[in-house]
N, C-alpha and C positions, 0 to 999 in steps of 0.2 A: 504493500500500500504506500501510494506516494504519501511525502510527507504534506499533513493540509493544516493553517491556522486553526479551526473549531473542528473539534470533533464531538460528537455523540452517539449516546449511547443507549438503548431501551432497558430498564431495569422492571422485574415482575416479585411485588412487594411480598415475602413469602411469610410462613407465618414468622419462623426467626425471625424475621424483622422487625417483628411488631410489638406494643408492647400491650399489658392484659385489659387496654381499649381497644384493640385491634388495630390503632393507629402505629403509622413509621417511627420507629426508635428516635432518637436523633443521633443517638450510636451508631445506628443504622445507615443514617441519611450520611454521618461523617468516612462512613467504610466506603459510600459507595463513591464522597467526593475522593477517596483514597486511592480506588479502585482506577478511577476514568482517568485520574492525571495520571497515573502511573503509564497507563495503555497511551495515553496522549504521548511522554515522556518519550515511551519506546518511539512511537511514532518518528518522532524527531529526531530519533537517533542519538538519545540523552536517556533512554530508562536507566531501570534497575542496574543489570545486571552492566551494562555497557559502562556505566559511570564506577563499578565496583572494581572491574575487572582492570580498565583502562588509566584511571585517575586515582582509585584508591579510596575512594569517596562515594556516602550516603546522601541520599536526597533524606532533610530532614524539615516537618510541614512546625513550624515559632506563632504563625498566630492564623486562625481563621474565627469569621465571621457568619454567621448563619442567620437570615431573617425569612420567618413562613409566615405566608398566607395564609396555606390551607393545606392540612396533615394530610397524604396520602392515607391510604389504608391496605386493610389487610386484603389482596389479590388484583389490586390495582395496579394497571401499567406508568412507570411515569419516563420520562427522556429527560438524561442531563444531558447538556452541552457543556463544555469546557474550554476556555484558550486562554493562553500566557498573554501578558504584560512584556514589555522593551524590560530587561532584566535592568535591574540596579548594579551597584557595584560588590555587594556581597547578596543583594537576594532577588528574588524570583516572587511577583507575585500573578495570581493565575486567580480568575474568575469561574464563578457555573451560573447557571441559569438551571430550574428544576421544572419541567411542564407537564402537567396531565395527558390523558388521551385526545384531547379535545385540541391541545396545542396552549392552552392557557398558562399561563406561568405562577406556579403556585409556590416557588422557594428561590430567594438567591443565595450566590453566599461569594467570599473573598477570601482568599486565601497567602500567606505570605511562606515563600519555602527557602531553604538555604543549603550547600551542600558543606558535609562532614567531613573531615578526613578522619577516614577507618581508624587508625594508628594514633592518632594525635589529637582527635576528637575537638580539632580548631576547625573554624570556617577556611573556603576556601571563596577564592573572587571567582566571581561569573563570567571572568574570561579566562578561566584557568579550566573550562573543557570547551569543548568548541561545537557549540549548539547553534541549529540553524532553523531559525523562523522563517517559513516562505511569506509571511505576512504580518507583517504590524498590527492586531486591532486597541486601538484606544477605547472602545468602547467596555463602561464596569457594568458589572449586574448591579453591584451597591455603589453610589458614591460617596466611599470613607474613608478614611487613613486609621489603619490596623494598628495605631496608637497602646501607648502605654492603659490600665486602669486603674484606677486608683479608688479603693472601696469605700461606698459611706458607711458610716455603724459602727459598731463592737464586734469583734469576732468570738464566738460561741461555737466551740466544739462540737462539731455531731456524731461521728464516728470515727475509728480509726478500720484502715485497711492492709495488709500485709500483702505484699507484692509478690505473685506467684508464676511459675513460668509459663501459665495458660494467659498471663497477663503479656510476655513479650514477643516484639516483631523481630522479623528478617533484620532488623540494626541490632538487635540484641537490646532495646529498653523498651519503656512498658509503649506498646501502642495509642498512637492518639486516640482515638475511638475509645478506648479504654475509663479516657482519663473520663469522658462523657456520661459513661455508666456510673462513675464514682461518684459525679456533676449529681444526677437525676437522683441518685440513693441519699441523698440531704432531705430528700422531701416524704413524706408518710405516702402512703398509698390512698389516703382519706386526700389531703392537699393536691395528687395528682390526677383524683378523680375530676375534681373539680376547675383546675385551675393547668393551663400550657404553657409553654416559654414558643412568645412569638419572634424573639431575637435573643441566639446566642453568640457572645466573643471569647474565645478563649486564649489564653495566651501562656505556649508552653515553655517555659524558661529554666528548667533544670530537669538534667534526665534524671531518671529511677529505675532502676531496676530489681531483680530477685531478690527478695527479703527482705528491700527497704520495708519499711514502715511508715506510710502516709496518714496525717491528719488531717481531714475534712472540719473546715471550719466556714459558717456560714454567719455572713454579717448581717446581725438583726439592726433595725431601725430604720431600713430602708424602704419599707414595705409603703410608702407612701408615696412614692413615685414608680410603684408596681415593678422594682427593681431590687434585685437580691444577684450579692455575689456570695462565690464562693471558691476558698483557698485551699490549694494541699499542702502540706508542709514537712517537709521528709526529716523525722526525727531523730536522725541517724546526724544528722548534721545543720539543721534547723534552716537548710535551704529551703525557698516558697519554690515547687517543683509547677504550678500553676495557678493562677490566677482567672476566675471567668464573670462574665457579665453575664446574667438574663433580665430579659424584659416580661413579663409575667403577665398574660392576659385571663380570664377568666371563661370557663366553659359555658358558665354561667353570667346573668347577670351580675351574682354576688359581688362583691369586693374582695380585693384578693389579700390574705392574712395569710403568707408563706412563711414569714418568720415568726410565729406565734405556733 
């Protein structure tokens, strides 16, 4: 396949995917942005294995952005589209687009990537493999700058979690998608009945891997501008291994009370 700026991809929402509303994970929704840039990656003659083999280096995903419309669900077709950004000096960022059967566009998201060296676990610059765009697109799904966050509240402890090898990817640390599951387990099963995250930002900034030990801490007090973050924090060395924003809409008319 020649190499093309956008690619896409049909995804058939299974039940793994879902979570016990029938509705797409966002774990879910992040494997599959995982999934298409990667295939994209190859495409261009920059994937996986090409960058591992040739430069020594991991493509590694520091901050993505997620904002839905409207939850796929369980046995629904949806089509992402995918394509890079003009690279920066150390990073890479890549867009998708999420649309229903219809063609509607029901998710964007934005994503910031950087490559690893295997051995030395330092960035490398974006002219240090030689990737080729047939196409420029300027155009974002969001227009945002995948900025730092900085939490409102107190942070309050919600669980801790122990990092297990069913947790780690092909780079050897815990998979992004991962970190998403940890994200959504802050909230009761009563609060996720009722109430969705119509925007999430996550921002992943220290690796973890096998046996660290993670504490989920969720900043109360925010709940009044329908925004709740929430921190991991690897105990092992008191590094913040992520930071994430959600925007909290209600399934309901109620009012959304996450941090209570």
């Amino acid at each position: 396949m020649a190499p093309v700026a956008k690619l896409s991809n049909r995804y058939r929402i299974m039940v793994s995917d879902v979570d016990f509303t029938k509705k797409l994970k966002l774990s879910a929704a992040f494997n599959y942005f995982q999934e298409i840039a990667g295939l994209h990656a190859e495409n261009l003659g920059i994937g996986f294995n090409t960058i591992e083999q040739e430069y020594g280096s991991v493509w590694v995903l520091t901050r993505m952005r997620v904002d839905i419309t409207k939850y796929p669900v369980w046995d629904e077709e949806v089509i992402i589209e995918t394509w890079p950004l003009a690279p920066g000096k150390y990073e890479f960022e890549r867009d998708y687009l999420v649309k229903d059967s219809e063609g509607e566009i029901i998710a964007r998201a934005a994503s910031l990537w950087v490559i690893l060296d295997v051995k030395t676990r330092k960035l490398k610059r974006a002219t240090d493999i030689a990737a080729y765009f047939p196409e420029t697109i300027g155009e974002r799904a969001i227009n945002c700058s995948l900025g730092k966050i900085k939490p409102i509240g107190e942070p309050e402890v919600v669980y801790k979690r122990v990092i297990g090898c069913s947790d780690i990817d092909i780079n050897g640390h815990l998979n992004n998608s991962k970190y998403i599951d940890f994200i959504m387990d802050c909230f009761t099963m009563e609060q996720l009945k009722k109430y969705q995250a119509n925007s999430i930002q996550v921002n992943y900034l220290n690796e973890a891997f096998p046996g660290d030990t993670i504490a989920l801490y969720k900043y109360a007090g925010a709940s009044e501008t329908n925004r709740v973050y929430v921190e991991g924090i690897n105990e092992k060395n008191g590094s913040t291994v992520f930071i994430a924003r959600l925007d909290i809409t209600p399934c309901n008319p109620s009012p959304p009370t996450l941090n209570k």
